[in-house]
N, C-alpha and C positions, 0 to 999 in steps of 0.2 A: 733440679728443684731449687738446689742453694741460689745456680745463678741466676734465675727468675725471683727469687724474694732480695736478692742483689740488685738490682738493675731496678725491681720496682720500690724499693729504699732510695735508691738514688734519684730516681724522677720524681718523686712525694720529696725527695728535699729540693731538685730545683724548681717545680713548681713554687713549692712554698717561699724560695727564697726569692722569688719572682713577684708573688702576692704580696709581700712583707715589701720589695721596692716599691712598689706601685702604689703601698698604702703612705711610706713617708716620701716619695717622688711622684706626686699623681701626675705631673705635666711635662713633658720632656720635647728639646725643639724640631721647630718644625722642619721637616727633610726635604719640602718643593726649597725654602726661603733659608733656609740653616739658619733660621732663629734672629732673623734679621728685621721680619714683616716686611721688606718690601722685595720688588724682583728689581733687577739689574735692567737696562733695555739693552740688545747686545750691540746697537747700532750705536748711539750716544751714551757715554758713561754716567753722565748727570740726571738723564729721564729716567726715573721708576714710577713701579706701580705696587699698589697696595696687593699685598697675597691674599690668592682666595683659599687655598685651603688652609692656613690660620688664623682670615680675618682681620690681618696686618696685628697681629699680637706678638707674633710670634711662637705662638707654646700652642702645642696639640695635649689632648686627652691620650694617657697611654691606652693600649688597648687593652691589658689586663683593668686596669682601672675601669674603663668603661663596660668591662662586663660585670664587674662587681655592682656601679652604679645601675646596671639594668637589673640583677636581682635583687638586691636593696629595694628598689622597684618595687617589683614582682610581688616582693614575699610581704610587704607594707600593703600592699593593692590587694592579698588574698587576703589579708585580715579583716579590713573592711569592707567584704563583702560578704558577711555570713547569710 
């Protein structure tokens, strides 16, 4: 019993401590382009192409972040629907 209220102590803290990064890190780089926005061509050094999965920005939405922005959402969108 102790080590089951152990164990879910400890994942209630990395969870949170996960939530708490993503609130002051929301954007973290992207892993197709390593935060470059563009791709490399592997045949010529000098021709690149804009990345498509960060839109040549370079910076993705963390995924913790994006599920907060979906209940954020959510829970605005039930209000106004009474």
């Amino acid at each position: 019993m102790r080590g089951t209220i152990t164990a879910t102590g400890i994942l209630l803290a990395v969870v949170a401590g996960y939530a708490l990064s993503c609130a002051i890190r929301p954007y973290r780089d992207c892993w197709c382009c390593d935060g470059r926005g563009h791709h490399r061509s592997k045949r010529k050094s000098k021709l690149s192409r804009p990345c498509r999965w960060c839109r040549a920005s370079g910076k993705r939405l963390r995924v913790g972040r994006r599920l907060w922005n979906r209940a954020r959402r959510l829970h605005r969108d039930a209000g106004v629907a009474r």
